[in-house]
N, C-alpha and C positions, 0 to 999 in steps of 0.2 A: 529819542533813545532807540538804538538800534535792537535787534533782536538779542545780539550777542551781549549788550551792556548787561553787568550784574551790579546789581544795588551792594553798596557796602557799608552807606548808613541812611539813618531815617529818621531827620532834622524837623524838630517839633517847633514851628514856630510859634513865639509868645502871643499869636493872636488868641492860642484858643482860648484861654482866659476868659473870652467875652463868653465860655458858654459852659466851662472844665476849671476846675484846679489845675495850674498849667502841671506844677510837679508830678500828682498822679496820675494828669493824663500821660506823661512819660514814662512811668512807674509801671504802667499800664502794658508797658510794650518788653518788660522784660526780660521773655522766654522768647526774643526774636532770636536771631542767629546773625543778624545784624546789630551793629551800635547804636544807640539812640540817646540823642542830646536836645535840650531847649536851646533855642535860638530866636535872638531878635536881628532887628535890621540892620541893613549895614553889610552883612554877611554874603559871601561867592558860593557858588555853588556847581557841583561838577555834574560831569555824566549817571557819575555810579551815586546820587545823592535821591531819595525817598524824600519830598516834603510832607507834611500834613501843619495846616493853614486854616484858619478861620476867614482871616481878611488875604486877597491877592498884595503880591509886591513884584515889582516887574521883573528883578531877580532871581525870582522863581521860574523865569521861563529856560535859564541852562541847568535847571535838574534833571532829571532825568523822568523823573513822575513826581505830579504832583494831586495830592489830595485835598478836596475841600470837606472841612468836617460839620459840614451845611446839605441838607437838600438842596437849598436854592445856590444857585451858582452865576448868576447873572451880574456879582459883582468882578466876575473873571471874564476878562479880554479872551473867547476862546477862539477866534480868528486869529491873536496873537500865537495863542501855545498851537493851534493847529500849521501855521505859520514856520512857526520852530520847531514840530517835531514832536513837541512834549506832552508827554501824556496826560492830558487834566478828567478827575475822577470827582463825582460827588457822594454824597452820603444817603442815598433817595432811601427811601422809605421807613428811614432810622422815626418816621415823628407819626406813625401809623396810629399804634396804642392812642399817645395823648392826644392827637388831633383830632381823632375817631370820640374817644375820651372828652374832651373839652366842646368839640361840638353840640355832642347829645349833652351834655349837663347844661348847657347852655339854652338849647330848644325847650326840654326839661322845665328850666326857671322860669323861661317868659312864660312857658304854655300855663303852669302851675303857680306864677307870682311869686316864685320862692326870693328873687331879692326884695321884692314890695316888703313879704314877711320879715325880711332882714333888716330891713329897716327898720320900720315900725319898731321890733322888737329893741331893738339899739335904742331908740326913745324912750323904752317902758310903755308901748302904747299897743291897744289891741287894735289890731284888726280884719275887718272882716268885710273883703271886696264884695261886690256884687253877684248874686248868682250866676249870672251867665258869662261873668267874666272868665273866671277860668277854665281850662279844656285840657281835656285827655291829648296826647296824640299818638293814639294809638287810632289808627285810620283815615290820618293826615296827610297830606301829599308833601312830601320834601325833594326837593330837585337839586341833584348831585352837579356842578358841573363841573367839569375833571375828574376821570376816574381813572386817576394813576394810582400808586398807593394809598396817598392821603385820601382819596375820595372813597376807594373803596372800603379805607377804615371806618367812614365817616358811614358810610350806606352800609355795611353789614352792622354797625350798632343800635341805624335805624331800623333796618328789618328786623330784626329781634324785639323790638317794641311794639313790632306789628304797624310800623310805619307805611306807608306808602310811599316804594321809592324808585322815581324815576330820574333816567341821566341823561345828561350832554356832554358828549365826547366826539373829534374826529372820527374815528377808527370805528368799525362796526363791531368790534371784538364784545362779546358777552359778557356779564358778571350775575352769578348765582342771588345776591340782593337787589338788583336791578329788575323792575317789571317791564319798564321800556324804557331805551334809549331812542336819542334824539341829535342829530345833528347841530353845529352851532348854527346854522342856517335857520334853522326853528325854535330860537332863544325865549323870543318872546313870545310863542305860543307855547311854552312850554312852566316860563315862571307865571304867564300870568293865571293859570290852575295850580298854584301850588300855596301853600300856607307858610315853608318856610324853605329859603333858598341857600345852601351852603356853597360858595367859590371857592374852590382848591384846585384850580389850575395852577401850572407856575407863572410865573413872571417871566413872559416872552413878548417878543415884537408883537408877536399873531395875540395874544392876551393881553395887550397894554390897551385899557381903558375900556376892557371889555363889557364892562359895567358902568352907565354913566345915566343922565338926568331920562332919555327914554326908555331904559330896562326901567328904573325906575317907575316910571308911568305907567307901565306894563305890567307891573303889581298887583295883587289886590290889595286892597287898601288897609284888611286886617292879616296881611304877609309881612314876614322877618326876615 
């Protein structure tokens, strides 16, 4: 798309379903000053055409811009759209709240047994784990790796619990809930002092399998 192209409409394809009420999310759009229609496959598509897409279709590469209404984007051929020109957009930081959200509730349950309790209770059954089973973790070490959005959702919910929280990121760039970063070069001396380890990098070549049987080893034994 050149600089000159001007978008004249903005073609909702029926992927987002997997994640939107497709209708609303179209409903959604309008006070644009452009058109906006649902569309499935099959469909051409010009210069002055706006996608927004859950799943790629290779059709999508003569619009003009296309949006992924995902964070993750690695189901899109982007050597393709860089190839042709066309602009490919994700949705980064849209999953900040619940991921930050879902992590700690999660460290939360194991540290305090709150599914153990869940269960039991679903039985009708009391109980009552051992004392030194459960633990605070409030001055626990958590090791962030990736601190794009999502990690720094995830590491400012822990610091507020008074966590202990260190990262692994390329980039030497700061973050006010981080007490020290770490390079991926220093993975495993990094998870193996920590009690619970959150991965939110994205899914990249450089991050494929970044995790496998000797991070694992590198654990400690009573780590998440």
């Amino acid at each position: 798309m050149t600089e000159q192209t001007e978008l004249r409409r903005l073609r909702v394809h029926e992927s987002v379903e997997e994640k939107f009420p497709k209708e609303a999310f179209v409903e959604a759009f309008d006070d644009l000053d452009i058109s906006t229609e649902l569309v499935g496959d099959g469909e051409s598509y010009e210069a002055t055409d706006a996608v927004a897409s859950f799943a790629p279709r290779e059709e999508f590469l003569d619009a003009g811009w296309v949006h992924v209404i995902r964070a993750g984007y690695d189901a899109f051929d982007t050597e393709a759209y860089e190839e042709a020109g066309t602009p490919l957009t994700n949705s980064t930081g849209v999953h900040d709240t619940t991921v930050g959200e879902i992590a700690v509730g999660y460290m939360l349950s194991l540290a305090r047994l709150l599914h153990c309790y869940r269960d039991h209770q679903n039985e009708s059954e009391w109980y009552e784990p051992d004392y030194e089973r459960p633990f605070t973790v409030e001055n626990e070490r958590l090791c962030v790796i990736g601190l794009g959005t999502l990690g720094e959702g995830v590491a400012r919910r822990a610091d507020a619990l008074g966590m202990e929280v260190v990262g692994v990121r390329r980039s030497e760039e700061s973050t006010s809930s981080v007490s020290e970063l770490y390079h991926p070069d220093d993975l495993h001396e990094v998870i193996g002092g920590a009690r619970f380890v959150a991965v939110v990098a994205p899914h990249t070549p450089e991050t494929d399998e970044l995790l496998s049987a000797a991070e694992f080893e590198a654990m400690r034994a009573e780590a998440y």
